[in-house]
mmCIF file as Biopython writes it, N, C-alpha, C and O atoms, coordinates in Angstrom:
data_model
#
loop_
_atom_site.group_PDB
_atom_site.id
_atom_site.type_symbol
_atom_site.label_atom_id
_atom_site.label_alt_id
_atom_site.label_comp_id
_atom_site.label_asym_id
_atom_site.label_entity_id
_atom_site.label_seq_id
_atom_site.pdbx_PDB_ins_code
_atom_site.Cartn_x
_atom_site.Cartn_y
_atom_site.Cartn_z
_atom_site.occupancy
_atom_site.B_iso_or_equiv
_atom_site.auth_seq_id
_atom_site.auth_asym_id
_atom_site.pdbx_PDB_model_num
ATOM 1   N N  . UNK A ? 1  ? 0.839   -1.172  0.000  1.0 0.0 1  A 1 
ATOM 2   C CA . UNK A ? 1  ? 0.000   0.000   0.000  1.0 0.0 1  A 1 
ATOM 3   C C  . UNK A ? 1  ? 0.889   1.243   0.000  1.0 0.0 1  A 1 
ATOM 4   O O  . UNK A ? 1  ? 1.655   1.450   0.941  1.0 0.0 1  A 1 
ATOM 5   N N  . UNK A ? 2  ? 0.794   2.114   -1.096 1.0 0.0 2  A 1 
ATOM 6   C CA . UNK A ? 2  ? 1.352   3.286   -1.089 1.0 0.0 2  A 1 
ATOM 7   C C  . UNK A ? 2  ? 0.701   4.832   -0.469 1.0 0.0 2  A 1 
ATOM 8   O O  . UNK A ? 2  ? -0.334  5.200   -1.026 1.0 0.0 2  A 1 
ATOM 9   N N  . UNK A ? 3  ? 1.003   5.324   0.134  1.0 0.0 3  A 1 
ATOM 10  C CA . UNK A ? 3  ? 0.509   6.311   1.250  1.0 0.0 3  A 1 
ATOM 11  C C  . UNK A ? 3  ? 1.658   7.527   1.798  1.0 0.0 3  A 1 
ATOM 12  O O  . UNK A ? 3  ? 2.875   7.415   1.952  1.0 0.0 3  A 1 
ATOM 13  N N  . UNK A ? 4  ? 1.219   8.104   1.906  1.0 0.0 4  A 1 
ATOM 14  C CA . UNK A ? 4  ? 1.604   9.243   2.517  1.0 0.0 4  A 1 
ATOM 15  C C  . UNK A ? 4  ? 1.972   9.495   3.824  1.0 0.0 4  A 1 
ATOM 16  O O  . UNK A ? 4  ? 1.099   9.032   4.558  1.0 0.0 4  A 1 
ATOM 17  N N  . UNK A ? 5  ? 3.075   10.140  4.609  1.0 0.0 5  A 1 
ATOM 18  C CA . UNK A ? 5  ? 3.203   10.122  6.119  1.0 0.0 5  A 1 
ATOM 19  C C  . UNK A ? 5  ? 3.621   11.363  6.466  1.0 0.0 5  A 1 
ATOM 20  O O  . UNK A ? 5  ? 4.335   11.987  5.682  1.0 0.0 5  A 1 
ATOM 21  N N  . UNK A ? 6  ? 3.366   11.732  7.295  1.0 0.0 6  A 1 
ATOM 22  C CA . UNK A ? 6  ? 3.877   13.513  7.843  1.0 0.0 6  A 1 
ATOM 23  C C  . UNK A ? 6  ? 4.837   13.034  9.210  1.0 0.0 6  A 1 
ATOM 24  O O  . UNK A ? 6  ? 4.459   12.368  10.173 1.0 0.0 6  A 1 
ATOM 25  N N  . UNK A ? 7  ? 5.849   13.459  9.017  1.0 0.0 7  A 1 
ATOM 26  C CA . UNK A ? 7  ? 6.701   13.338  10.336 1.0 0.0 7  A 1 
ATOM 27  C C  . UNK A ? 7  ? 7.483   15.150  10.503 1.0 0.0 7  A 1 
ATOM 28  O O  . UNK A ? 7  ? 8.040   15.951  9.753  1.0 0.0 7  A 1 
ATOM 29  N N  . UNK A ? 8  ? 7.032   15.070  12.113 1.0 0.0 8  A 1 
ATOM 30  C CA . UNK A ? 8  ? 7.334   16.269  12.775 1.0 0.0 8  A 1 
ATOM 31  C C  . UNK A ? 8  ? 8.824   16.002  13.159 1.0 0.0 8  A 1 
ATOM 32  O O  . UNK A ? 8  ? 9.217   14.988  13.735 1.0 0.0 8  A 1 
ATOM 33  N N  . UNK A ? 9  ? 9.618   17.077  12.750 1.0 0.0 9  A 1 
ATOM 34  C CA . UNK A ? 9  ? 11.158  16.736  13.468 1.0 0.0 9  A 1 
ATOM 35  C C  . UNK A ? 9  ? 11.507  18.280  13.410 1.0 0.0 9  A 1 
ATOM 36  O O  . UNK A ? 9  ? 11.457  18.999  12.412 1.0 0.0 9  A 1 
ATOM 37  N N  . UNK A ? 10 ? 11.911  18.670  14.840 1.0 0.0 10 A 1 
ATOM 38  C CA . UNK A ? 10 ? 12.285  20.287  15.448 1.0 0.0 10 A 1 
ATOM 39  C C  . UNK A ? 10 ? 11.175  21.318  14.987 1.0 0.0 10 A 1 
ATOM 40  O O  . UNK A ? 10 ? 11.265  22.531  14.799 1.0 0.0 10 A 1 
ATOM 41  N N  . UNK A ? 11 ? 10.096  20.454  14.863 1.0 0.0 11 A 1 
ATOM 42  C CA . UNK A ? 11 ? 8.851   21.580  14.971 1.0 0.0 11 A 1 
ATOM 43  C C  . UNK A ? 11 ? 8.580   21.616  13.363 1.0 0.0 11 A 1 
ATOM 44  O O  . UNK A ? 11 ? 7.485   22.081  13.047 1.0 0.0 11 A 1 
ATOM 45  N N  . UNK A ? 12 ? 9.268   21.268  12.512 1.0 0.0 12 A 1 
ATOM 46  C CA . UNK A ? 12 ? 8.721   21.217  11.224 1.0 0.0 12 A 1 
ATOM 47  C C  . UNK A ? 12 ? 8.387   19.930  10.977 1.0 0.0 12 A 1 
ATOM 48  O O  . UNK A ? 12 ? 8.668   18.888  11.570 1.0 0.0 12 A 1 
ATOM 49  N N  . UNK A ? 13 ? 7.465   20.260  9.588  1.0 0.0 13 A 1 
ATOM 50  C CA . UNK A ? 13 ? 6.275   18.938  9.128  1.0 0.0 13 A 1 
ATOM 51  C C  . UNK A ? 13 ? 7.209   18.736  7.889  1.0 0.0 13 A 1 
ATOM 52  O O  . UNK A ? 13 ? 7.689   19.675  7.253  1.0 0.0 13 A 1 
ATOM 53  N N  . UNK A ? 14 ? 7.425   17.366  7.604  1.0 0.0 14 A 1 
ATOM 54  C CA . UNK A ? 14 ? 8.078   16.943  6.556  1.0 0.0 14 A 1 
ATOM 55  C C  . UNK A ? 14 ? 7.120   16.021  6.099  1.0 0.0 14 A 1 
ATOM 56  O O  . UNK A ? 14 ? 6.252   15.775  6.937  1.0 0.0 14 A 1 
ATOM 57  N N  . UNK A ? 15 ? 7.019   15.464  5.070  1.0 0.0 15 A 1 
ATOM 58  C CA . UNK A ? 15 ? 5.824   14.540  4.068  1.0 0.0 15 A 1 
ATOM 59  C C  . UNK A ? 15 ? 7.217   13.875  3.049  1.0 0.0 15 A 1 
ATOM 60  O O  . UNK A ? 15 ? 8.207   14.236  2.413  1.0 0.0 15 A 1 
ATOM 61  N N  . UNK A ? 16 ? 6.405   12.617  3.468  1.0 0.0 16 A 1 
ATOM 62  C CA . UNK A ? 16 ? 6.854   11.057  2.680  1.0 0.0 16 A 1 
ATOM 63  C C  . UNK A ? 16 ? 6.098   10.390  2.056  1.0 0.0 16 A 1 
ATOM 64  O O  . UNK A ? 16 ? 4.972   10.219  2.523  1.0 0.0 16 A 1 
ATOM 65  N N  . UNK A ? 17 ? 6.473   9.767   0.744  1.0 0.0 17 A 1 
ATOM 66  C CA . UNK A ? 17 ? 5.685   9.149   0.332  1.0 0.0 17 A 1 
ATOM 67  C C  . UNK A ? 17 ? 6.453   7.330   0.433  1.0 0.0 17 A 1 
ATOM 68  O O  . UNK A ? 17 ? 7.517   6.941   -0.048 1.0 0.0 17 A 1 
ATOM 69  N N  . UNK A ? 18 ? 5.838   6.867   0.911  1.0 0.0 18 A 1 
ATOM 70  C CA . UNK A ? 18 ? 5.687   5.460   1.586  1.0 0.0 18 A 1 
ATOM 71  C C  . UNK A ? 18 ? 4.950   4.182   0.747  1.0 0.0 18 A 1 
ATOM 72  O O  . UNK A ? 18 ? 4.030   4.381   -0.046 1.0 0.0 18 A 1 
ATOM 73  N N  . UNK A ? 19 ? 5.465   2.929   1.028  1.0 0.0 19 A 1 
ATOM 74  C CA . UNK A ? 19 ? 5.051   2.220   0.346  1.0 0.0 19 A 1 
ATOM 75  C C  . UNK A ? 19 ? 5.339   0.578   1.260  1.0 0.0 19 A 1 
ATOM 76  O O  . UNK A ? 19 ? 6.316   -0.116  0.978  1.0 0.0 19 A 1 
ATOM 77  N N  . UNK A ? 20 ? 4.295   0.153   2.369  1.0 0.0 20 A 1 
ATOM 78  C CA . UNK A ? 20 ? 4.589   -1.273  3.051  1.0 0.0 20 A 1 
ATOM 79  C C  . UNK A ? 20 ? 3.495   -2.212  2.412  1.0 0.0 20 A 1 
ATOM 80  O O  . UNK A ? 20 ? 2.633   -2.189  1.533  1.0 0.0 20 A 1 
ATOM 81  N N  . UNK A ? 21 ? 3.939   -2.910  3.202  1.0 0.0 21 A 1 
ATOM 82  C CA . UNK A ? 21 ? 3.557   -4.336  3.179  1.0 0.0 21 A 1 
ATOM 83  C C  . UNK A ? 21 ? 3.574   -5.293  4.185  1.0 0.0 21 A 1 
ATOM 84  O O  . UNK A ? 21 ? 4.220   -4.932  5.169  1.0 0.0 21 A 1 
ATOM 85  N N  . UNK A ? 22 ? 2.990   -6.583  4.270  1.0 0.0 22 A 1 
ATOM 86  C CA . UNK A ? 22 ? 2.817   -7.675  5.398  1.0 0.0 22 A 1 
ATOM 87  C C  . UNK A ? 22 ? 3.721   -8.296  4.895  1.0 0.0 22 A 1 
ATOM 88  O O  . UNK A ? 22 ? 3.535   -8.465  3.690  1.0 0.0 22 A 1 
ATOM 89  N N  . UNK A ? 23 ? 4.979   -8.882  5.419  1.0 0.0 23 A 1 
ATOM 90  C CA . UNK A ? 23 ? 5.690   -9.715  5.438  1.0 0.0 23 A 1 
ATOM 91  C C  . UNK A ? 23 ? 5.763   -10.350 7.286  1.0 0.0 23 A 1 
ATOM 92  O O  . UNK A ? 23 ? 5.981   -9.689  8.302  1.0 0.0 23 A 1 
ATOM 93  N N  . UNK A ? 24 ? 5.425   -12.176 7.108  1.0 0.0 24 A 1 
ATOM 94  C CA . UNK A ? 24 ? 5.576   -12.589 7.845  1.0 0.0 24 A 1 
ATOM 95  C C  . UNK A ? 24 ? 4.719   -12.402 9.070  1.0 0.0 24 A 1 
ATOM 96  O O  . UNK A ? 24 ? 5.119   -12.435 10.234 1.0 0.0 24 A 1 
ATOM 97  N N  . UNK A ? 25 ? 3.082   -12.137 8.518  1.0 0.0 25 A 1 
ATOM 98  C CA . UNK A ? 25 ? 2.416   -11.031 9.385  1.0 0.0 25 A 1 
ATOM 99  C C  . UNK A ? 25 ? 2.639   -9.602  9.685  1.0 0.0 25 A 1 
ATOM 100 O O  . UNK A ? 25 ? 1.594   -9.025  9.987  1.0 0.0 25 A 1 
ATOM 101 N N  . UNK A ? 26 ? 3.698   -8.864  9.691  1.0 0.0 26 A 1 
ATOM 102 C CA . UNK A ? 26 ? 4.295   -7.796  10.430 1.0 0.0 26 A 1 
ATOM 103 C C  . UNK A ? 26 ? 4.257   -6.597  9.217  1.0 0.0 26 A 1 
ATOM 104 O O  . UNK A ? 26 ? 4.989   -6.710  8.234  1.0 0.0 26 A 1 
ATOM 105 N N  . UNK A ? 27 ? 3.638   -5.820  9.326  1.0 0.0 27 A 1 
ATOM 106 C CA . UNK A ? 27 ? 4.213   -4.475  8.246  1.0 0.0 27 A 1 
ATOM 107 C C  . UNK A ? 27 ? 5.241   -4.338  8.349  1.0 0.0 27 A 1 
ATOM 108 O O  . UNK A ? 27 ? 5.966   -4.244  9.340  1.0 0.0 27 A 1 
ATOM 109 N N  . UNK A ? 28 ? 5.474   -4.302  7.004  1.0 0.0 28 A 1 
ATOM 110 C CA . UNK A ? 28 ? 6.803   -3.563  6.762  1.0 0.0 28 A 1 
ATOM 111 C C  . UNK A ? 28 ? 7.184   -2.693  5.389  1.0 0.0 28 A 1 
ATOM 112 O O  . UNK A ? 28 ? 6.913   -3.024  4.235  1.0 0.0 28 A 1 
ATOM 113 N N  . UNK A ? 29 ? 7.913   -1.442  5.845  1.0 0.0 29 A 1 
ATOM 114 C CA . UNK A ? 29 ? 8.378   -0.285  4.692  1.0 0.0 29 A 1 
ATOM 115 C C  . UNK A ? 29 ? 8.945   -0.949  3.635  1.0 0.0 29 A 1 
ATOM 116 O O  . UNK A ? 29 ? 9.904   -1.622  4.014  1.0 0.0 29 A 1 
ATOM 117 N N  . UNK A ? 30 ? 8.717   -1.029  2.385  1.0 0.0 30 A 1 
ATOM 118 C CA . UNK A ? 30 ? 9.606   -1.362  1.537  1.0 0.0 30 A 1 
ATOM 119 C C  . UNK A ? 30 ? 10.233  -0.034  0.676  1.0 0.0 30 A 1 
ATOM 120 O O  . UNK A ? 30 ? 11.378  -0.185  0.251  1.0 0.0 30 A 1 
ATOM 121 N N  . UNK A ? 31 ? 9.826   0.736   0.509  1.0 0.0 31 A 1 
ATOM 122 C CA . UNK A ? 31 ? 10.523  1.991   0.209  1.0 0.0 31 A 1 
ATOM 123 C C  . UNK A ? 31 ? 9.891   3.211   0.652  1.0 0.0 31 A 1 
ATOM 124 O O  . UNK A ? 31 ? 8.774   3.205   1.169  1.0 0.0 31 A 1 
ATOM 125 N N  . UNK A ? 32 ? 10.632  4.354   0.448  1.0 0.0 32 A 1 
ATOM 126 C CA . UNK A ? 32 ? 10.015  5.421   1.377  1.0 0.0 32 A 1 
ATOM 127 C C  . UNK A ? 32 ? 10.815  6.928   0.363  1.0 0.0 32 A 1 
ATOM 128 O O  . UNK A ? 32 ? 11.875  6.794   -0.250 1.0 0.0 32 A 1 
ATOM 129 N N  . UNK A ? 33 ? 10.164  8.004   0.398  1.0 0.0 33 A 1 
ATOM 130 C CA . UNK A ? 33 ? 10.336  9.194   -0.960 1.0 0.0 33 A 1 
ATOM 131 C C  . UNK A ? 33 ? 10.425  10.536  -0.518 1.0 0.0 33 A 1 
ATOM 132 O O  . UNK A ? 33 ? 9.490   11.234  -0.909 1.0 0.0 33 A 1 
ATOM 133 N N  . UNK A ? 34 ? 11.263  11.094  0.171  1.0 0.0 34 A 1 
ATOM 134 C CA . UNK A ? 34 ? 10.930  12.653  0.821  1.0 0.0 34 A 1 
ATOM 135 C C  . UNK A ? 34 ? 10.613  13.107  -0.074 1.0 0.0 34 A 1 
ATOM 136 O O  . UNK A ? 34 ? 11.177  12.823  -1.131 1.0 0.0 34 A 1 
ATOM 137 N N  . UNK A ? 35 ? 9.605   13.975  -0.025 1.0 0.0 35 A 1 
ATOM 138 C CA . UNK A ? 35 ? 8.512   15.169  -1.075 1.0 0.0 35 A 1 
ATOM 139 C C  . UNK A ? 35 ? 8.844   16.478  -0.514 1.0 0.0 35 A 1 
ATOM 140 O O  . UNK A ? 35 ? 8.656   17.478  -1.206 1.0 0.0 35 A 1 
ATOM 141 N N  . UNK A ? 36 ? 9.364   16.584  0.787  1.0 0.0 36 A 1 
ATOM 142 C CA . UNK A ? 36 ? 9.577   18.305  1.028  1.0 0.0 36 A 1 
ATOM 143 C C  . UNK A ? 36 ? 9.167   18.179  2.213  1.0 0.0 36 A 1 
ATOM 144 O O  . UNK A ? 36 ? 8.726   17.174  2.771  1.0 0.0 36 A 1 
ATOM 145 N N  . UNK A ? 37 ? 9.388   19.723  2.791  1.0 0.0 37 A 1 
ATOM 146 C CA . UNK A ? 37 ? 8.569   20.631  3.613  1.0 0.0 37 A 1 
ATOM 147 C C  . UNK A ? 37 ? 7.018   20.585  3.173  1.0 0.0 37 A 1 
ATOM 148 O O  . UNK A ? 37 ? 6.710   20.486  1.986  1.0 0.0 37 A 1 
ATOM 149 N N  . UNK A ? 38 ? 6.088   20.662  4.175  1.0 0.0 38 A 1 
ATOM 150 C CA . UNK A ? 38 ? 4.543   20.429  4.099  1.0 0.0 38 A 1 
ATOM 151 C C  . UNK A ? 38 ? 4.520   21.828  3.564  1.0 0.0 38 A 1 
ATOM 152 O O  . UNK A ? 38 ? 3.864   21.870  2.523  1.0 0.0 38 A 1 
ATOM 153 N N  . UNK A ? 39 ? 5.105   23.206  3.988  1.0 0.0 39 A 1 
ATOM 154 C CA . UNK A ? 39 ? 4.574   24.068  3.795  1.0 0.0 39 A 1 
ATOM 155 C C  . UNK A ? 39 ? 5.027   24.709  2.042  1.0 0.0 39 A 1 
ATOM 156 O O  . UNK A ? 39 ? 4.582   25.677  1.425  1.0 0.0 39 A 1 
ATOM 157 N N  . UNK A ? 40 ? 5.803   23.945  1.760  1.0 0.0 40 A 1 
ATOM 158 C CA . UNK A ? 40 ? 6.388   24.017  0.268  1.0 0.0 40 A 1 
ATOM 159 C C  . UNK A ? 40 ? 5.406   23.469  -0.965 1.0 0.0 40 A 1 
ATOM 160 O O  . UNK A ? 40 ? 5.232   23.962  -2.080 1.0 0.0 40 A 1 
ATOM 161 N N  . UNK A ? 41 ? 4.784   22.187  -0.324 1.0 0.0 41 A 1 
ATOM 162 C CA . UNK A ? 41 ? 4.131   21.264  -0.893 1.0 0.0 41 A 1 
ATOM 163 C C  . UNK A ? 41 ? 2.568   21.983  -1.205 1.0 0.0 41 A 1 
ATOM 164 O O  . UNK A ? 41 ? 1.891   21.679  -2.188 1.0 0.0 41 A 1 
ATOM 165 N N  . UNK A ? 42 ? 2.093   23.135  -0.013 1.0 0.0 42 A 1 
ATOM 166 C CA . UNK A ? 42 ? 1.055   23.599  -0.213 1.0 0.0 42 A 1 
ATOM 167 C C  . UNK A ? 42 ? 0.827   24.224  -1.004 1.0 0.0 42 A 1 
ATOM 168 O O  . UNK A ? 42 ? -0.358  24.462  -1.238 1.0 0.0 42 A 1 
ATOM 169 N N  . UNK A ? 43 ? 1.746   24.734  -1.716 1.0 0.0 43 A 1 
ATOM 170 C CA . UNK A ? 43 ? 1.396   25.414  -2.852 1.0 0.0 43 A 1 
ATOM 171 C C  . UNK A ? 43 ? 1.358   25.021  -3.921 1.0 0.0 43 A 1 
ATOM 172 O O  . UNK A ? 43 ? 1.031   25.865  -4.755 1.0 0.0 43 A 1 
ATOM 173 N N  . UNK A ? 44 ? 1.667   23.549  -4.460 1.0 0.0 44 A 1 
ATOM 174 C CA . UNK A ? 44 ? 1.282   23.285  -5.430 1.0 0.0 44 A 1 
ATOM 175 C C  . UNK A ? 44 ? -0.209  22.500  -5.385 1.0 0.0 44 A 1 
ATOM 176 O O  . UNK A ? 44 ? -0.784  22.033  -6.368 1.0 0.0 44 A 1 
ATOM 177 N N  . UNK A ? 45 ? -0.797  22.472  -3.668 1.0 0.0 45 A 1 
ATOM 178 C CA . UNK A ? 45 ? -2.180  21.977  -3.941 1.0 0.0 45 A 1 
ATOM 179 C C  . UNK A ? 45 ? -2.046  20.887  -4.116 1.0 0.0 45 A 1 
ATOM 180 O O  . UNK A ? 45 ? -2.547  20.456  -5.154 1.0 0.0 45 A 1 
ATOM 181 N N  . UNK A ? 46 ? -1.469  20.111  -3.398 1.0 0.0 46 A 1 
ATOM 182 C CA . UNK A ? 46 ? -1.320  18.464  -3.646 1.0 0.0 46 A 1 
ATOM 183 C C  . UNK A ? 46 ? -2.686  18.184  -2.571 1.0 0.0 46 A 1 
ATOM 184 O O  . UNK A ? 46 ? -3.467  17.334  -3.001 1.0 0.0 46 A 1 
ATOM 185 N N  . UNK A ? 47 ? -2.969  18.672  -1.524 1.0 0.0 47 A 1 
ATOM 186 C CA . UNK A ? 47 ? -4.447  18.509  -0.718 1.0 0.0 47 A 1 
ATOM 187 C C  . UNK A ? 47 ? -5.971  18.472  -1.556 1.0 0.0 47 A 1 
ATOM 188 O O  . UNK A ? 47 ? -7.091  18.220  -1.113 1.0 0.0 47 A 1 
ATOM 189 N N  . UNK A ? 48 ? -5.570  18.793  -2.806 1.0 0.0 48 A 1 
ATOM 190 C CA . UNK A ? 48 ? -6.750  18.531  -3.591 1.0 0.0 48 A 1 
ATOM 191 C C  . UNK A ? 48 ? -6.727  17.422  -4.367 1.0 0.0 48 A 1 
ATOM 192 O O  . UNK A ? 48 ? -7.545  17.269  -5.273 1.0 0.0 48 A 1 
ATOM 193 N N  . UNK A ? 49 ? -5.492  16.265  -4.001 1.0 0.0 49 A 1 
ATOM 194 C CA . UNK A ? 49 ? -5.670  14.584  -4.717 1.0 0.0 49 A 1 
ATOM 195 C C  . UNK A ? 49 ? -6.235  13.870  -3.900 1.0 0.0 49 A 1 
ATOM 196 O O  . UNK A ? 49 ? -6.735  12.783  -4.189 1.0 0.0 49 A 1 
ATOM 197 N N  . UNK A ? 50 ? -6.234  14.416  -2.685 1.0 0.0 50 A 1 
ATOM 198 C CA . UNK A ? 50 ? -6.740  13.241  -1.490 1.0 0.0 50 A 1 
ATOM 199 C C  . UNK A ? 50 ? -8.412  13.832  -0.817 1.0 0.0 50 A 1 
ATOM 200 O O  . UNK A ? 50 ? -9.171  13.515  0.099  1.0 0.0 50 A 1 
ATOM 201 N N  . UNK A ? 51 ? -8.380  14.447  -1.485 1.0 0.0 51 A 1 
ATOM 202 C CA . UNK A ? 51 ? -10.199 15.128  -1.065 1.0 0.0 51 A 1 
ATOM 203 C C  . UNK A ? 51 ? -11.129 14.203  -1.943 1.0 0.0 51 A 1 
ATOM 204 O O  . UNK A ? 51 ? -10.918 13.953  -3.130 1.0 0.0 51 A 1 
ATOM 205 N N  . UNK A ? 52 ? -12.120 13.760  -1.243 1.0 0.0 52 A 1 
ATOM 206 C CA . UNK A ? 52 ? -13.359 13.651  -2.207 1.0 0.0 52 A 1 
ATOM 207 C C  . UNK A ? 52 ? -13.878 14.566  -2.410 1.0 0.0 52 A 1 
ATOM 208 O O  . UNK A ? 52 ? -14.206 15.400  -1.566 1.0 0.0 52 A 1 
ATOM 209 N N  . UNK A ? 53 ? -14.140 14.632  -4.020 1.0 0.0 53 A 1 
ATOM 210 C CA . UNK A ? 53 ? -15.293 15.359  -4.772 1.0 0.0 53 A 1 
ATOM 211 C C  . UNK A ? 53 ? -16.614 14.731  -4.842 1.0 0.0 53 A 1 
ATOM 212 O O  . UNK A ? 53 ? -16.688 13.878  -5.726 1.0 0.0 53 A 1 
ATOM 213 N N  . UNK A ? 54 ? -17.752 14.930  -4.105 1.0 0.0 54 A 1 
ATOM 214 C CA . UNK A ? 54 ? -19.063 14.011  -4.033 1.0 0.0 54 A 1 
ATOM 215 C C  . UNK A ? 54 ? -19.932 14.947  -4.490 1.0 0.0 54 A 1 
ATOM 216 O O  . UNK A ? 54 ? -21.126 14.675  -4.609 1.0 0.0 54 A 1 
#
């Protein structure tokens, strides 16, 4: 499953893009993608791929 993760480190929001799996029962990361600063990322409006439009 590929997904998204926000990790806080010294007060800033950083965003990953992630990708685990069950091995052996247990999740596990099989690769992982720094995308930036959250507040960098907002401006290109990436919060409008993960919204439903209903």
């Amino acid at each position: 499953m590929v997904y998204i993760t926000r990790k806080k480190i010294k007060g800033n929001t950083y965003l990953y893009l992630e990708e685990s799996t069950r091995i052996d029962g247990k999740s596990c990361r099989l690769w992982q993608k720094y995308l930036g600063p959250e507040d960098s990322l907002k401006d290109l409006k990436i919060n409008s791929l993960f919204t439903k439009n209903i």
